[in-house]
N, C-alpha and C positions, 0 to 999 in steps of 0.2 A: 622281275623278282626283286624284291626291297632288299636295301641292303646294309648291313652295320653304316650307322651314321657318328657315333665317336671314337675315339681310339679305342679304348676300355670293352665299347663293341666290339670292334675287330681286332683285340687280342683277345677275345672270348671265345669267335668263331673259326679261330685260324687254330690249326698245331703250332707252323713255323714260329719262328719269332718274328716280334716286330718292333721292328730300333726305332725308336726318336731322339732328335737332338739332345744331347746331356745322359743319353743311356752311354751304358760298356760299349766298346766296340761299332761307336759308329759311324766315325772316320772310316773303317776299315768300308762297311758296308756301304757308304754312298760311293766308292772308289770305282773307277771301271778304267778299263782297259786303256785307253787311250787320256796320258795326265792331263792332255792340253784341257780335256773337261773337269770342271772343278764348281759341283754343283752341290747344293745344300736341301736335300727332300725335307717334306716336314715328316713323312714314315718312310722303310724301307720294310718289308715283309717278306721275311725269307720262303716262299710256300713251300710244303712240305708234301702237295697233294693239288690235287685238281679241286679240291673243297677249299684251298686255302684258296686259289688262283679265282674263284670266283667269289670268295666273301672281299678279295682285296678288288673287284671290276667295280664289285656293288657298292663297294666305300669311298673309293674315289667319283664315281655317279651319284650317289645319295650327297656325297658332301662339295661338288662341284668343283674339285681336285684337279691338278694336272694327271696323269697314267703316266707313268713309263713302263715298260716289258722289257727285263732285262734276261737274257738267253745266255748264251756265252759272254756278253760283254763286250762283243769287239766291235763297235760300230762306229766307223767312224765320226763322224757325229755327235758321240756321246747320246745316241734316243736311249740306253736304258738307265737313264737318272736326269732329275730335276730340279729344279729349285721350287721350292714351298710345296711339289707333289708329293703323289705314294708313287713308289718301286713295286712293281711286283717281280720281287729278283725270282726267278725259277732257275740259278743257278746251281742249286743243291740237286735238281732232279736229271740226273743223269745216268738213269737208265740204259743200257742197251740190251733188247731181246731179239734172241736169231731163230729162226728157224727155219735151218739148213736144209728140209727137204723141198721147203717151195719155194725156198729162195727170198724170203723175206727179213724185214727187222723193224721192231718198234723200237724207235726210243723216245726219253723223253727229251723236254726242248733246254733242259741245261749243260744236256749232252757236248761233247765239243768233237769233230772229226778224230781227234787222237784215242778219246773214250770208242766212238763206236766204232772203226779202222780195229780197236784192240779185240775187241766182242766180233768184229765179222773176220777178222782174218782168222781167227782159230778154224774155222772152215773153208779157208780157200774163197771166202767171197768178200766184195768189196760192191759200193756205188761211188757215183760221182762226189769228192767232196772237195774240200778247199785245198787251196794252196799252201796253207802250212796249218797245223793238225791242232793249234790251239785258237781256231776259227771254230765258232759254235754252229751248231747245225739248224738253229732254227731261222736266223738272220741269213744263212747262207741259201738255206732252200726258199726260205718267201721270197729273197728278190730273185731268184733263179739258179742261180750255184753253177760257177765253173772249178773247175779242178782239172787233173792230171787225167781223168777216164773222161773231158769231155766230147770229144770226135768219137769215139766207140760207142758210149754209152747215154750219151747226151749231157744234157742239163741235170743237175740233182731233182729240182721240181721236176723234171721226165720221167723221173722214176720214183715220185710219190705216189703212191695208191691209196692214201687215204688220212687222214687226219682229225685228231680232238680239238673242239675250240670251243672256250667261252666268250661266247659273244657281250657286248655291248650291253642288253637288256639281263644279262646274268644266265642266260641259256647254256648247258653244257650241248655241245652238239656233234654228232660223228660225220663228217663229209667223205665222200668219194664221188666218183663219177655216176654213182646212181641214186645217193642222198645229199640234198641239200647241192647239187651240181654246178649251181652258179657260186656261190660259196670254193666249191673246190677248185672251178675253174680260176676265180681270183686272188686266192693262197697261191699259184703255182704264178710267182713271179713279180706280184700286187705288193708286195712287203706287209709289215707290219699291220694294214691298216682296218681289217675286217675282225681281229679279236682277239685273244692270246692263247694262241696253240698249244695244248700240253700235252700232244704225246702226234708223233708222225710216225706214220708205215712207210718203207720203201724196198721198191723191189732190188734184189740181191743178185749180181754177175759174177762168175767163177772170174777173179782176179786174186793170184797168187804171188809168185815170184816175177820182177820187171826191171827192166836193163835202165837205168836211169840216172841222172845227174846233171853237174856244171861242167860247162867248158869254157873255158876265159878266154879271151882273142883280144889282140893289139885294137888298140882306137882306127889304128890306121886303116884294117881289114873291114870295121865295120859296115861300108857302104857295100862292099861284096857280101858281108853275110844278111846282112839288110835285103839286097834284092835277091840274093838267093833262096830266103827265108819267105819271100814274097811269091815266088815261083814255085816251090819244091812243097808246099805244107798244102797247096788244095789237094795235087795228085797224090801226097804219100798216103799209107797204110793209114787206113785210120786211129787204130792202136798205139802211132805214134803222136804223141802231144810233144810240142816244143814253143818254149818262147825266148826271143830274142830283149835284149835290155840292155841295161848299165847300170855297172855296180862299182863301188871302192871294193878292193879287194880285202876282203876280210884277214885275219893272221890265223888262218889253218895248216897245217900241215903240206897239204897239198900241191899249196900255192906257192913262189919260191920266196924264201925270208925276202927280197930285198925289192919284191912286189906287193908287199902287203902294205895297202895304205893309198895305191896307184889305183886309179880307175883305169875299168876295163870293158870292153862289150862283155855281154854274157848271152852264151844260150844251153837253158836247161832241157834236158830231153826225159822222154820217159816213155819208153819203148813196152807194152802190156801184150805184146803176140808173144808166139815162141822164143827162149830166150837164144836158143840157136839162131832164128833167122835176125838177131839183134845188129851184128858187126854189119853184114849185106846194107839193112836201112841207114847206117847213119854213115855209112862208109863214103856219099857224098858232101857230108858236112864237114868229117874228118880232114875231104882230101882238097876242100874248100880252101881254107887259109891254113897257117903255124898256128897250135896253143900256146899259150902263156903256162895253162893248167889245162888239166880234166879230172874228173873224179865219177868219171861215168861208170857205172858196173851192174853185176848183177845183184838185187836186194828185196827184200821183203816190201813189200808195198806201201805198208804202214809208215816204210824209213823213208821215203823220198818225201811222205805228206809233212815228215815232221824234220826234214833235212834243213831246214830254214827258218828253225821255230826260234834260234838263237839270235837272230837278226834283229827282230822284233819281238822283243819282252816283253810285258804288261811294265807299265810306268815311264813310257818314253812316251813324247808329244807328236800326232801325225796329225795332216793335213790333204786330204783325197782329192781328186779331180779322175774324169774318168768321161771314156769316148767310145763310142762305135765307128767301125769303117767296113763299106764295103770291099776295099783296094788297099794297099798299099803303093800309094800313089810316088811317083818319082817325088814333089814337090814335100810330101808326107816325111819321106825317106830324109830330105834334105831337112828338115824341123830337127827331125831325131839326131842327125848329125851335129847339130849346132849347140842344141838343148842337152841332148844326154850327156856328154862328156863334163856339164857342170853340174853333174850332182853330187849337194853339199855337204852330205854325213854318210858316215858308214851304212847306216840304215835307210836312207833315201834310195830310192829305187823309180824305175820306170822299166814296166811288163807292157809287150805287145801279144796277147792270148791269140791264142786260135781260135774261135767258136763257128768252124765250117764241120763239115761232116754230117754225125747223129741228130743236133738238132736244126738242123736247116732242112730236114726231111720231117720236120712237125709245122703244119700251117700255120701262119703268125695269130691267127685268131684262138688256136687252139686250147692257149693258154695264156694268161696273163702278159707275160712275157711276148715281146712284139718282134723284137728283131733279128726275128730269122734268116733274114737275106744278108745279115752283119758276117761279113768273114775275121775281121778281127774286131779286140777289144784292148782298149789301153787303158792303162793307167799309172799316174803320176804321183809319187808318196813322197812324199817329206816328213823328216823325221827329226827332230832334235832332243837333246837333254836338259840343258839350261833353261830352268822356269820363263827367266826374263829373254830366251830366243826364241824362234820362229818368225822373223821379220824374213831374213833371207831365206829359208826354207819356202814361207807362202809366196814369197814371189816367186822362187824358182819353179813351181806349180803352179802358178798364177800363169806364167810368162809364156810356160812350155805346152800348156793347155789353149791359150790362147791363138797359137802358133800354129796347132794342129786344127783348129776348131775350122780354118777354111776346107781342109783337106777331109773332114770328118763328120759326119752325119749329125743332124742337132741334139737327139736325145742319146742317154748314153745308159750303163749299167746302173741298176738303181743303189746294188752294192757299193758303187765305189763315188756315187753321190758327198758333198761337203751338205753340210750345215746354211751354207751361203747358194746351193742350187733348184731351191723353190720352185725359181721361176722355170725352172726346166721339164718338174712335171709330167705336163702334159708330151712334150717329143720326146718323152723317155718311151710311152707308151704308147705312143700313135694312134693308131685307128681303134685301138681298144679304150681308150681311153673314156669314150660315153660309159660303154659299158661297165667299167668297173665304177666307171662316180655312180651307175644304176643300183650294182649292188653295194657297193656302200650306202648307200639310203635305204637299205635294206635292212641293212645287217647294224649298222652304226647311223640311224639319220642324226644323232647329236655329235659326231665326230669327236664322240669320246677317247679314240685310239686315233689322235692327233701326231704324236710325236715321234714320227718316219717320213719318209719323204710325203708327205702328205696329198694324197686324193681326196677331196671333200666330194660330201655327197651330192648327188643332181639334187636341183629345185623340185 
């Protein structure tokens, strides 16, 4: 399908607006999430519509443009803006529709987990979604989506059913597992790179009220909660998600005045069974080591996705690294001991996920997403404020990544990919990997939807 070839063209055939250099407000609009990116589009196109989203494919293809697809914003990376491209911000489209008798919900893709958590919890239901609620939901399901429900409920692409995308050649197209199937097997964990998704189905789990939170623990303990944490999370309830890390301790109430400021291990919990049988499960963690803090309790589901959304503001500088493991390896254990207790800002973090359970019972071929036999998942942020910082920040992910990288499988989550991991690719995705460069030659043979972790298409 031909598509606007001037600007003048494609503000004729869009609603949204569409910024260029020297318009109103368009600073604001090339901005995203993450400041460390500071990129100059030659348009940003706010869509307003799945008509806007495909006159902006056809314009950046007619005029041989860079693409970006900006969703929520939060990638690290910076893939939703460019320099001298078009944006197709679908930030504005944040839709969420439920309906509570089949347990479903559309939304659209500028949706953020806090938008649609608000739209499903009025019903007692929830899916898989991220770890803090100002994570957008489109970036979070194409690379696969861990969150708080994922041992119960699996991966967020686990409970996709179905999805809108305009493809590459301008096609608007509906996928599920019976239209267009290769297509929707390659959204479900493939990222960004078969077309820009504007509206996603997902199936809906009665998740209500959950026992959840942090617990702070001395440095000193950490090597007992480390391999307890290694032992205790294949056989516990599935319903319970917890991760172990290291954090400065923030200045909340909770914490004592005269530890804020101190790094601390942390493990978050989030208990989604009976909220009675709560104190039983965590009652060996408790009785594990002293706290520092806890602020474990019972709460709406919505608060625990968005209990950490203070940490990470939109305008602060990150830097991602991120791994898969089978094990929690004693030698693994000893990295984290070394590495964690120097992280360098209040925002800097290092999460070891759980991803055993729900989706290690889906076969790695199933869907896009390969590493099913992965029990855990790490990842290593850095974060700074000062323009001119992030020397010591990228090293300390640089250094601590490195470290793990013997102990850790070669490819890792595509979410928690830098801008600097190209060449990893291919052992992100393993044995799938032919087959998604197949459909990408399908659906994009000009690899017009370049800028994510990029699959180019087969020859």
């Amino acid at each position: 399908m031909a598509g606007p070839t001037t600007i003048d063209d494609l503000r004729e055939r869009t609603r949204g607006a569409v910024i260029t250099p020297g318009d109103d407000g368009y600073d604001e609009a090339r901005t995203v999430y993450n400041a460390a990116i500071d990129r100059r589009p030659a348009a940003v196109v706010r869509c307003a519509n799945a008509g806007d989203v495909m006159a902006t494919v056809g314009y950046a293809r007619e005029s041989g443009l860079d693409l970006a697809v900006r969703g929520g914003g939060h990638s690290g990376p910076g893939f939703g803006t460019c320099d001298g491209g078009v944006v197709a911000d679908l930030s504005g489209l944040r839709g969420v529709r439920v309906d509570p008798e089949n347990r479903t919900a559309r939304a659209e893709p500028g949706a953020t987990w806090g938008d649609f958590n608000a739209a499903t919890h009025a019903f007692g239901l929830a899916t898989t979604g991220g770890i803090i609620s100002t994570t957008g939901i489109a970036g979070l399901t194409l690379g696969g989506g861990f969150g708080y429900l994922t041992r119960s409920l699996g991966l967020t692409c686990d409970n996709l059913l179905s999805a809108d995308v305009v493809t590459a050649d301008g096609r608007f197209l509906t996928t599920d597992s019976e239209h267009h199937p290769d297509l929707f097997w390659a959204l479900r964990g493939g990222g960004g790179n078969f077309g820009a998704v504007t509206s996603f189905e997902y199936r809906l789990s009665p998740v209500d009220t959950v026992v959840a939170g942090p617990m702070l623990f001395e440095l000193e303990h950490m090597d007992s909660v480390l391999r307890f944490y290694r032992e205790f999370v294949g056989g516990a309830p599935e319903q319970l998600f917890l991760f172990p890390g290291f954090q400065t301790a923030p200045p909340l109430p909770f914490i004592p005045e005269n530890r804020h400021g101190d790094v601390l291990g942390i493990v978050v919990v989030c208990w989604s069974g009976p909220p009675e049988e709560a104190d039983a499960v965590l009652r060996p963690l408790r009785e594990l080591a002293p706290r520092v803090a806890e602020a474990v309790g019972p709460m709406p589901y919505p608060a625990i996705n968005g209990a950490f959304d203070a940490l990470l503001p939109p305008g602060l500088r990150e830097y991602w690294k991120g791994s898969f493991a089978t094990g929690l390896t004693d030698e693994a254990i000893a990295v984290h001991l070394e590495h964690g207790p120097r992280v360098p800002t209040l925002s800097s973090t290092v999460h070891i996920y759980p991803v055993d359970g729900a989706p290690q019972r889906i076969a790695p071929d199933a869907t896009a997403y390969s590493y099913r036999d992965a029990s855990f998942s790490t990842v290593v942020l850095g974060v700074w404020e000062d323009p001119a910082g992030g020397a010591a920040e990228t090293a300390w992910v640089r250094d601590y990544h490195a470290a793990l990288a013997p102990h850790s499988e070669a490819g890792g989550y595509v979410n928690f990919m830098g801008a600097d991991d190209q060449h990893r690719i291919e052992a992100n995705y393993r044995g799938n990997y032919a087959r998604l460069a197949a459909v990408k030659r399908d659906y994009d043979p000009g690899n017009l939807f370049h800028l994510n972790q990029n699959i180019e298409p087969a020859a």
